[in-house]
Each structure stands twice: as structure tokens, then as C-alpha cells.
N, C-alpha and C positions, 0 to 999 in steps of 0.2 A: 622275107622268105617267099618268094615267087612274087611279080605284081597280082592286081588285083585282074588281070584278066582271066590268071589261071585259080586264085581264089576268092570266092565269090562270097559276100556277106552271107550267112555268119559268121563263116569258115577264117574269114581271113582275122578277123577277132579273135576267133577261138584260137587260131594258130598261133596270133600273138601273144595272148594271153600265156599258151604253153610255154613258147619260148624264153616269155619273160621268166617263166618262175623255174625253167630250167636253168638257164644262165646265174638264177641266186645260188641253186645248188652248186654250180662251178664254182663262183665267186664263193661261196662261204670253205669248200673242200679246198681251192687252191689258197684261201688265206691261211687254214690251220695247216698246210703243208709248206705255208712262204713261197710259194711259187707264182707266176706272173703273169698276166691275163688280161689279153686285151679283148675287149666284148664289142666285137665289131657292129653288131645286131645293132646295141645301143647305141655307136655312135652314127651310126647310118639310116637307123629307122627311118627317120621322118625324111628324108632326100629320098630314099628309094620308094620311098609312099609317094611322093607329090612325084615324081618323075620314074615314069618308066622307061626314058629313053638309059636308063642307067641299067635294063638288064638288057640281056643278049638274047639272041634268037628264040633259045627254047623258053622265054620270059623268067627264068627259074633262078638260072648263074647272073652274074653279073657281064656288064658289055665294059671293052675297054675303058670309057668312061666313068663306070661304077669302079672296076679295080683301082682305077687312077684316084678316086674319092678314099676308098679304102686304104690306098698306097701314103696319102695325104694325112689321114686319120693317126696311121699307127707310127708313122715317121717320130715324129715329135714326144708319141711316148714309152718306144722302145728304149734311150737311154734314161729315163726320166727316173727316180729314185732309184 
């Protein structure tokens, strides 16, 4: 959720932290309704942490390169059960 130029220690903890236990509520609401949810967050965390060249100008979206990680990510488990 943004690099770390535009969130600064604590912040960017506290923001993960939220995001994480928002994403449970997804995950736990789209299981009792059988629906399908890719969590992109989790599969990208730690790559868009160690590399900021994966977001784009305003540090916040993703840069080509990040989409392309993201595109990679969810490929493989869009048909998958």
C-alpha cells in the first residue's frame, strides 16, 4: 500500500497491520458466500517492500513492472479449483 517513501515508520506497520486484518474479513465473508478472492496484497507484499521500482510515479499505484508481478500472480490461480 504505497512504498515506504510515502509511509513512514510507524505508519507503514500500522497500515499493514490494518490491511492485513481487513483482507481476513474478505477472506472469511467471501468463504461463507463461496466466492473467489485473490489477495493480491498477500501475494505481493514482500516484492513491493524490498522494491520500489515496482510502483509508479505517484509511489502509491503500481508501475508497469508491478502490474506485470500482479498479472503473474493471479494468472495461475484464476482457473485453479
Amino acid at each position: 500500500l504505497g512504498s515506504d517513501s510515502i509511509l513512514l515508520p510507524p505508519w507503514n506497520f500500522w497500515m499493514d497491520f490494518q490491511t492485513r486484518q481487513y483482507n481476513r474479513i474478505i477472506d472469511k465473508i467471501s468463504r461463507e458466500k463461496n466466492l473467489k478472492v485473490i489477495d493480491l496484497y498477500a501475494l505481493s507484499r514482500e516484492k513491493f517492500w524490498k522494491t520500489s521500482s515496482l510502483y509508479g510515479p505517484d509511489q502509491f499505484h503500481p508501475s508497469d513492472e508491478g502490474y506485470k508481478i500482479w498479472a503473474e500472480s493471479i494468472a495461475p490461480l484464476i482457473n485453479a479449483n
